[in-house]
N, C-alpha and C positions, 0 to 999 in steps of 0.2 A: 422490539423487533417484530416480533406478531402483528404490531398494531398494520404498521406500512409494509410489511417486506415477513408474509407468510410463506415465500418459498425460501427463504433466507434460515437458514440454521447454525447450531453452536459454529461445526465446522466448518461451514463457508466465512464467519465470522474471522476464526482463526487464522483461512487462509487468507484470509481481507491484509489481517494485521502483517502477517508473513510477506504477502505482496508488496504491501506499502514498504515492510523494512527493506527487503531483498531492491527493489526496484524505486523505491521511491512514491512518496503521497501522488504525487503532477503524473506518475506513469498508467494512468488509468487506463486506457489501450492495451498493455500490453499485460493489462490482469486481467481483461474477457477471452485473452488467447492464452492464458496458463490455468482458469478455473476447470474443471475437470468437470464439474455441475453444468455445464452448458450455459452456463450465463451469458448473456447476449452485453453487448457494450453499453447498448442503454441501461439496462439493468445493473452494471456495476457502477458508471457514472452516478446513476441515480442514487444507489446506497453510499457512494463515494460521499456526496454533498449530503448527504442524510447525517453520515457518520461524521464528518468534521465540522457540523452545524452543534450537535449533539455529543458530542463523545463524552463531555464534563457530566455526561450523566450516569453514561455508565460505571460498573463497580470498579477501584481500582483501575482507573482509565490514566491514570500516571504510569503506571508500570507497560502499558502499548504504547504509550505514547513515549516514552525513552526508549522503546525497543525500536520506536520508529526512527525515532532521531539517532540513535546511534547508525542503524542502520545506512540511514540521509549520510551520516558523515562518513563514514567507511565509501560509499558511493563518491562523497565528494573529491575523498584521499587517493582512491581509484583513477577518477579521473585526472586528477592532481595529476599522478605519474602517470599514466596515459599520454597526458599530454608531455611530459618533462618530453619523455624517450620519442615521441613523435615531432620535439623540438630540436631535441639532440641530432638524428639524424636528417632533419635538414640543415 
């Protein structure tokens, strides 16, 4: 992380993974308007393809990465009925 990405710390790291579950890996937009560190959009795209280039390196990188995917499906189950009830009522 130091090597590429010296303003990047434990905790932006965290809320990287937290972003990706809550909102989705594809929602990289709308994790430069939740980062609280100022990070600019370039700047998280950038760590974005950094990280899913790399992630098989980091320690325990199965345990983010189920946190992601469960996250992904909960989003998907969402939208599921999202869409049901905006079916329904037409």
């Amino acid at each position: 992380m130091k090597e590429g990405f010296a303003s990047w710390n434990k905790r932006d790291f965290f809320k990287f993974i937290s972003m990706c579950e809550l909102h989705g890996r594809e929602n990289v937009e709308q994790f430069s308007e939740l980062f609280s560190a100022g990070k600019s959009l370039e700047e998280v795209q950038e760590y974005s393809e950094a990280f899913w280039k790399n992630y098989t390196k980091i320690d325990n990188y199965r345990k983010y990465l189920e946190r992601i995917e469960r996250g992904e499906m909960e989003i998907a189950k969402r939208n599921s009925i999202d869409q049901a009830i905006q079916d329904k009522f037409e």
